[in-house]
N, C-alpha and C positions, 0 to 999 in steps of 0.2 A: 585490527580490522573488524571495523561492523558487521555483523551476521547479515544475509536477505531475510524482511519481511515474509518471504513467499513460505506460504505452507502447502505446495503443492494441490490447489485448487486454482487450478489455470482456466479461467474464463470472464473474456472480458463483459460487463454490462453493454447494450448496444446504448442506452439512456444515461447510464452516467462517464461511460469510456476508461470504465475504472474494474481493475480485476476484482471477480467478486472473493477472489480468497486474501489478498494483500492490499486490497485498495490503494495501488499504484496502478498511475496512467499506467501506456506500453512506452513512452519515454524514458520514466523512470525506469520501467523493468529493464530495457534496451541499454541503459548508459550506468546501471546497477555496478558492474564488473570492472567499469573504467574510471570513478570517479572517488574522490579521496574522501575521509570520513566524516570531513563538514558538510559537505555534498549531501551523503547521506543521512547524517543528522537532520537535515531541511529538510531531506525526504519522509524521514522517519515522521517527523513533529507534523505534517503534512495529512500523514496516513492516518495519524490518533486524530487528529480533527475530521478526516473523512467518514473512519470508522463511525464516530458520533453521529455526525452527520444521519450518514446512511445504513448505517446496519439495522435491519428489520425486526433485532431482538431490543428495541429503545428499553431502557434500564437495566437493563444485563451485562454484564461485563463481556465485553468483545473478546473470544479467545485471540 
C-alpha cells in the first residue's frame, strides 16, 4: 500500500483548488482511502508536477 502524500498542512488554495501542503485536489484527497495503487501512482506523478508547477520556493527541493 502507498503511503498519503498529506503532511498534515490541510488547506485548500481558493486559486489553484489544490491543498497547499499535498498538492492534491479534494478529489484526490476524497477517494485517497478507496483506490488501488495505480490510482495512486497517477496521483502521486500528478502531485510532483504540481508541486514544480506551484510551489513558491522555485529551485528548491519541495519537502
Amino acid at each position: 500500500m502507498i503511503a498519503s502524500p498529506c503532511i498534515n498542512v490541510c488547506k485548500m488554495d481558493a486559486q489553484t483548488s489544490l491543498c497547499t501542503g499535498c498538492f492534491r485536489t479534494l478529489d484526490e484527497i476524497t477517494v485517497w482511502s478507496r483506490i488501488d495503487d495505480a490510482r495512486r501512482l497517477d496521483i502521486l506523478a500528478a502531485v510532483a508536477r504540481r508541486r514544480q508547477e506551484h510551489d513558491p520556493r522555485k529551485g528548491k527541493a519541495a519537502l
